[in-house]
TIRO-2110 file (N, C-alpha, C; in Angstrom, 1 decimal):
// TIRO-2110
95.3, 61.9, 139.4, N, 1, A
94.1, 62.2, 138.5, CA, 1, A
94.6, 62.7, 137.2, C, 1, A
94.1, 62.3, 136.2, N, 2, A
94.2, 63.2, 134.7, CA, 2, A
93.3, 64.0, 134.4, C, 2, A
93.9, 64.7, 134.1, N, 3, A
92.7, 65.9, 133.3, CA, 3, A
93.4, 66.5, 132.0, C, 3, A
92.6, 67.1, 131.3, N, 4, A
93.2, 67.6, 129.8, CA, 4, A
92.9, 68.9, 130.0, C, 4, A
93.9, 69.3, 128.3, N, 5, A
92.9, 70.1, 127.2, CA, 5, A
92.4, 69.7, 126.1, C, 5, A
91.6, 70.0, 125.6, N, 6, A
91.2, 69.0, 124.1, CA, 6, A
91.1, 70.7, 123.4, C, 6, A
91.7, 70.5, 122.2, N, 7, A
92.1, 71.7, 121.9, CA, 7, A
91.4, 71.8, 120.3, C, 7, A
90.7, 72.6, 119.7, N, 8, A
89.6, 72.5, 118.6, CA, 8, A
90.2, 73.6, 117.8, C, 8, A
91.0, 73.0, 116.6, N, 9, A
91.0, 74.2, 115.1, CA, 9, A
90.1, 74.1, 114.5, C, 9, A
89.6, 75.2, 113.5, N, 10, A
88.7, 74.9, 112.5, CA, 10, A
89.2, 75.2, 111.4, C, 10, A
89.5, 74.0, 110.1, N, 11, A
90.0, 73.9, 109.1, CA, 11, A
88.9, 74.5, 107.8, C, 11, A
89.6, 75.4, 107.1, N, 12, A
89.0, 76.0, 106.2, CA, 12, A
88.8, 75.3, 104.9, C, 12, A
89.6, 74.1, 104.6, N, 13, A
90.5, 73.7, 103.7, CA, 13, A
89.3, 72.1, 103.1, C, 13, A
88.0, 72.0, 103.6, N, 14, A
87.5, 70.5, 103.2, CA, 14, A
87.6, 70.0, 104.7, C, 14, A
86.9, 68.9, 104.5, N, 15, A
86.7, 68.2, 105.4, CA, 15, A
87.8, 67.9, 106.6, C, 15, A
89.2, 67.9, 105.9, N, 16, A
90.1, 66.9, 106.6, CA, 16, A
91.5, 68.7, 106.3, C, 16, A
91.1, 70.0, 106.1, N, 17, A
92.0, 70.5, 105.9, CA, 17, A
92.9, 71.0, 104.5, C, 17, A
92.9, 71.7, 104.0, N, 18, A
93.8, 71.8, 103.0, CA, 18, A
95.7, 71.5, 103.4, C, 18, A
96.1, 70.7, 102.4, N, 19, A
97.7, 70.2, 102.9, CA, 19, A
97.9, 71.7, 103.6, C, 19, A
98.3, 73.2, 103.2, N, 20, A
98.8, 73.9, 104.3, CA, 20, A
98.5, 73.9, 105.6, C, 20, A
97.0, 73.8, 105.5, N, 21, A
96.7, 73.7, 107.0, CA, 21, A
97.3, 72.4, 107.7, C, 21, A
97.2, 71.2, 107.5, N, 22, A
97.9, 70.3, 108.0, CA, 22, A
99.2, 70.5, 108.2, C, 22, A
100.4, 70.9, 107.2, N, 23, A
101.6, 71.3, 107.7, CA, 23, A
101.5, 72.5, 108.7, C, 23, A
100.6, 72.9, 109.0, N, 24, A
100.8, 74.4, 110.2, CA, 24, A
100.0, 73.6, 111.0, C, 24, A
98.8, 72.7, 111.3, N, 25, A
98.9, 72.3, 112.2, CA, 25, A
99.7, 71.3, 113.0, C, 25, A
100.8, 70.7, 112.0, N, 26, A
102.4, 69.9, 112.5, CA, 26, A
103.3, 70.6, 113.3, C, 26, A
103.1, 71.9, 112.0, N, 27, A
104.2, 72.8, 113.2, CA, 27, A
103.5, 73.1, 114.5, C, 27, A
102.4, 73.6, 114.5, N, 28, A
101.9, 73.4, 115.7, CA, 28, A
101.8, 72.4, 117.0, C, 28, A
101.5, 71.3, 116.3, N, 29, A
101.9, 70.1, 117.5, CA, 29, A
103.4, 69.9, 117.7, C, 29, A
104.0, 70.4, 117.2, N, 30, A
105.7, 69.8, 117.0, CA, 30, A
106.0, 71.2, 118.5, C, 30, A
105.3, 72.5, 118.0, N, 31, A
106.0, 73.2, 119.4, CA, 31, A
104.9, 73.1, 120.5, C, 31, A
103.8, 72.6, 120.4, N, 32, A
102.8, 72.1, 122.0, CA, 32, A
104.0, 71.0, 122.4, C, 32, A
104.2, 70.3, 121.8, N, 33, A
104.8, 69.0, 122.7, CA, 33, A
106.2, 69.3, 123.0, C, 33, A
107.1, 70.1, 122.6, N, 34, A
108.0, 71.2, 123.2, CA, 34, A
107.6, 71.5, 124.3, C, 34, A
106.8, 72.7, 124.3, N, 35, A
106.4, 73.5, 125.7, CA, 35, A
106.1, 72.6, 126.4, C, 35, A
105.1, 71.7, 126.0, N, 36, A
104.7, 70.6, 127.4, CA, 36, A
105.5, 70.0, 128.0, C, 36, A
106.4, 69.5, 127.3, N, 37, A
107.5, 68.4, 127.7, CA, 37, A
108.7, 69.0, 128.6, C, 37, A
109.1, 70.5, 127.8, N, 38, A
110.1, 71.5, 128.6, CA, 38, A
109.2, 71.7, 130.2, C, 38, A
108.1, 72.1, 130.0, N, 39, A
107.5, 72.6, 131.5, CA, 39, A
107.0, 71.6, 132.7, C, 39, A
107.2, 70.3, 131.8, N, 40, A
107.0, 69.0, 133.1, CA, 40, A
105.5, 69.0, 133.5, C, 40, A
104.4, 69.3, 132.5, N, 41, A
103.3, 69.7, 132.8, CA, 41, A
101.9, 68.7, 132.2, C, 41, A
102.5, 67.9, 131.4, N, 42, A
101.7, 66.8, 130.8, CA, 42, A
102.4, 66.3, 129.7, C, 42, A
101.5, 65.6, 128.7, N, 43, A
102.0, 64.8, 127.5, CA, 43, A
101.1, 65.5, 126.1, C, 43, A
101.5, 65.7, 125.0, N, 44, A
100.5, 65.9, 124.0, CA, 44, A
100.6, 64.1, 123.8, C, 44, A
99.3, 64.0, 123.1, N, 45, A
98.6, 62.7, 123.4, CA, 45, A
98.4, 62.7, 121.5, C, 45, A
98.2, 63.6, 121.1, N, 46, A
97.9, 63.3, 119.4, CA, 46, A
96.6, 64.1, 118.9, C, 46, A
96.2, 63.8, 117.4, N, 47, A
95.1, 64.4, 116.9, CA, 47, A
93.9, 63.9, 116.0, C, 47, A
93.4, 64.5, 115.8, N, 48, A
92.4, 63.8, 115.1, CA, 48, A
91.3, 64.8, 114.1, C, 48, A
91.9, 64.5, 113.1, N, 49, A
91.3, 65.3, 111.4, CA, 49, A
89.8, 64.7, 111.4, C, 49, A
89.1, 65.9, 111.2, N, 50, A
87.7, 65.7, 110.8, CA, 50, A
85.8, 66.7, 110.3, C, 50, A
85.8, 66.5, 109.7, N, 51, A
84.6, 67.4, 109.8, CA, 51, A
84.8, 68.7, 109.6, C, 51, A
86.0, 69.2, 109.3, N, 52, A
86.5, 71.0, 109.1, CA, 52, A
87.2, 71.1, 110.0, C, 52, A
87.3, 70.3, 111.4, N, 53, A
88.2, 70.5, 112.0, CA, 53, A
89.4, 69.3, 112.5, C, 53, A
90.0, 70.3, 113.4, N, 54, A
91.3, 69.3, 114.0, CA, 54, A
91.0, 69.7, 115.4, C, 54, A
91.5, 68.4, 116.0, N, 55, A
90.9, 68.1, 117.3, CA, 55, A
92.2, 67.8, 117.9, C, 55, A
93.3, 68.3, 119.0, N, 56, A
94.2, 68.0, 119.6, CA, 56, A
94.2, 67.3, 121.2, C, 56, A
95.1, 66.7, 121.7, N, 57, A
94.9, 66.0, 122.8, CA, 57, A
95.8, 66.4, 123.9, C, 57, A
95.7, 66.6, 124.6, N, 58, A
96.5, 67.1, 125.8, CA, 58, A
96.6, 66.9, 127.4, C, 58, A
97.1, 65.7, 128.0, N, 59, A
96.8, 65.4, 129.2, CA, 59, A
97.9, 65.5, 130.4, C, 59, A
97.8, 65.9, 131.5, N, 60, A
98.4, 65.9, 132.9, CA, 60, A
97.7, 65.7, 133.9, C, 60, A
98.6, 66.1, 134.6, N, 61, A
97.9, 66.1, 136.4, CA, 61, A
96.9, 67.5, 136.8, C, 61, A
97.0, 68.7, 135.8, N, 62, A
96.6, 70.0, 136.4, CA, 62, A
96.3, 70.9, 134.8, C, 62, A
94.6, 70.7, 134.9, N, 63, A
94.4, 71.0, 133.5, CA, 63, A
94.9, 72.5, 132.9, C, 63, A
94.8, 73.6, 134.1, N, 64, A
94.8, 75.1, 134.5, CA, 64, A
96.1, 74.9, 133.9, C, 64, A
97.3, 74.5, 134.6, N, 65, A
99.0, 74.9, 134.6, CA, 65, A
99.2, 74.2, 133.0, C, 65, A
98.6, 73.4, 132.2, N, 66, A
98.9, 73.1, 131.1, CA, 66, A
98.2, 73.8, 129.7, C, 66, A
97.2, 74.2, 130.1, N, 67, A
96.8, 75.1, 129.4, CA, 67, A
97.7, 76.7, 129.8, C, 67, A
98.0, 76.9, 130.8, N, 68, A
98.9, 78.5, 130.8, CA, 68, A
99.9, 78.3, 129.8, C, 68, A
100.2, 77.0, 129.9, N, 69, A
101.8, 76.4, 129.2, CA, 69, A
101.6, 77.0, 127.8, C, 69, A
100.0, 75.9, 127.3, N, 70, A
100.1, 76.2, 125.7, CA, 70, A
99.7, 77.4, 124.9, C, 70, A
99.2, 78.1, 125.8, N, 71, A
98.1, 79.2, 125.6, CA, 71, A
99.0, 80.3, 124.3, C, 71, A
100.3, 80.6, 125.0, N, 72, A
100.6, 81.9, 124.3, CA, 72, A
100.9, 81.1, 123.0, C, 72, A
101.5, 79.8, 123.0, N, 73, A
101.4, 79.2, 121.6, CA, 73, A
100.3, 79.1, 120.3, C, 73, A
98.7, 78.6, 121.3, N, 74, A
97.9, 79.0, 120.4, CA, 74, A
97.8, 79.9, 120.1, C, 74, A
98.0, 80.9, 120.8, N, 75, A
96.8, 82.6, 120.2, CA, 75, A
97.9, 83.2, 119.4, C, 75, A
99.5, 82.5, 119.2, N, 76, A
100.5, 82.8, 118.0, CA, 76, A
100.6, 81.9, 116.9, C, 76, A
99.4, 81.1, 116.7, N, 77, A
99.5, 80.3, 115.5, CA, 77, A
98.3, 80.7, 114.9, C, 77, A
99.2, 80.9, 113.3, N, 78, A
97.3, 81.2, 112.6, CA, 78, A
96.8, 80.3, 112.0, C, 78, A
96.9, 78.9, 112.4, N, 79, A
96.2, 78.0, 112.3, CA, 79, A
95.0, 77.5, 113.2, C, 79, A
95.5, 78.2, 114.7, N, 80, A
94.8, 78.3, 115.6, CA, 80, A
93.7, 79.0, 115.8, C, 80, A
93.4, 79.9, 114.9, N, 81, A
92.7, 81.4, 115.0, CA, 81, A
91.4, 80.9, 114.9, C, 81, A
90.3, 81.1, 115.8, N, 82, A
89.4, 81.1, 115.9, CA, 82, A
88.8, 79.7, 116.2, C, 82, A
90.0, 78.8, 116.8, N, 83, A
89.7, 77.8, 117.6, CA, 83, A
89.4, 77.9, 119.3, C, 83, A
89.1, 76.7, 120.1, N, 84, A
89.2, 76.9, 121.5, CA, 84, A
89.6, 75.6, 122.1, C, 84, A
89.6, 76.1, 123.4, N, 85, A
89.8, 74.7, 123.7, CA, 85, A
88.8, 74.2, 125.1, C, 85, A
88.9, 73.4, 125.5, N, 86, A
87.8, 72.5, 126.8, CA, 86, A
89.1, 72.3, 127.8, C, 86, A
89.0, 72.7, 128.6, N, 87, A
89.8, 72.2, 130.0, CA, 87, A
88.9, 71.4, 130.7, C, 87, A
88.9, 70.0, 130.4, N, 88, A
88.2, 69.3, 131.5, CA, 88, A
89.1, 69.0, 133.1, C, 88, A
88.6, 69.1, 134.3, N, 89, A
89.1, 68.7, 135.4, CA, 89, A
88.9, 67.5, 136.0, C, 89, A
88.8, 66.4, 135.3, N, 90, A
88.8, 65.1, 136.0, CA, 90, A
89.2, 64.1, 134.5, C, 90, A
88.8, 62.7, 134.9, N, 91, A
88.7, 61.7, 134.0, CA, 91, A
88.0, 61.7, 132.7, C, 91, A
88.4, 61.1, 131.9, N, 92, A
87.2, 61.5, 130.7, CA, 92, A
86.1, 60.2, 131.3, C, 92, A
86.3, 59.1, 131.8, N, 93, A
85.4, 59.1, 132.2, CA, 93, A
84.3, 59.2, 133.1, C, 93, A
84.8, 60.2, 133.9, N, 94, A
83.9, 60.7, 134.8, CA, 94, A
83.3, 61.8, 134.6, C, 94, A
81.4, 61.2, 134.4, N, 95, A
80.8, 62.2, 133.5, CA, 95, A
80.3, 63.6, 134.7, C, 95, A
81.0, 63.8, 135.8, N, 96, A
80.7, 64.6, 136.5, CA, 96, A
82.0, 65.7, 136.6, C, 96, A
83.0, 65.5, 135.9, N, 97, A
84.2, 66.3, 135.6, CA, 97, A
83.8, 67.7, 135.3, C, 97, A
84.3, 68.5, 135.6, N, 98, A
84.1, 70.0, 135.7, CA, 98, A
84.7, 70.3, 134.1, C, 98, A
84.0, 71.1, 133.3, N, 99, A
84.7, 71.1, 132.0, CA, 99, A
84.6, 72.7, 131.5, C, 99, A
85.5, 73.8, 131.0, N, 100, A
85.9, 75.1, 131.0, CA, 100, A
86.1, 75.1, 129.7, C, 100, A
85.3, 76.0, 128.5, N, 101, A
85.9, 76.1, 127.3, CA, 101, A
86.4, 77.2, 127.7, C, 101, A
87.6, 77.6, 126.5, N, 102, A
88.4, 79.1, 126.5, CA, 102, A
88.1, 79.4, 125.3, C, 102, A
88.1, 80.2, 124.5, N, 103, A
88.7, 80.8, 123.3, CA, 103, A
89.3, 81.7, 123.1, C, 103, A
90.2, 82.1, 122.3, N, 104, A
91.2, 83.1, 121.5, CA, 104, A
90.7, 83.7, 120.5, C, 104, A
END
């Protein structure tokens, strides 16, 4: 079974981010897909600029153990600050999936 995190910044910068924020949210995906890949716990999947924010993608077998993974990375990025994320536990498309926001 797959389950995610779908992980939500909110870009101060315009619609799509000011360039800083975009390079800190690189560095940011550049160390999620580190931690994930070192811990054997899923795949970062990619992102998606829009609306003020940035929308990240995060999928494995065990939404809980990949989120512990990324967690202390969010709440140390200040790009991250005052974003959250969705732990869904099932398929995306299974509209009966159990779904957990967090925030930092």
């Amino acid at each position: 079974m797959e389950q995610a995190v779908i992980v939500y910044l909110i870009l101060r910068g315009g619609q799509f981010g000011a360039p800083h924020e975009r390079q800190s949210v690189q560095v940011l995906e550049d160390r999620l897909q580190q931690v994930v890949s070192y811990a054997g716990v899923g795949e970062f999947d990619g992102d998606q600029f829009g609306e003020g924010k940035c929308t990240l993608y995060l999928y494995g077998p065990d939404a809980e153990k990949l989120f512990l993974v990324i967690e202390p990375v969010l709440r140390s990025a200040p790009v991250a600050a005052g974003g959250y994320a969705i732990k869904r536990f099932g398929a995306a498309v299974d509209l009966d999936a159990k779904e957990v926001r967090v925030s930092w």
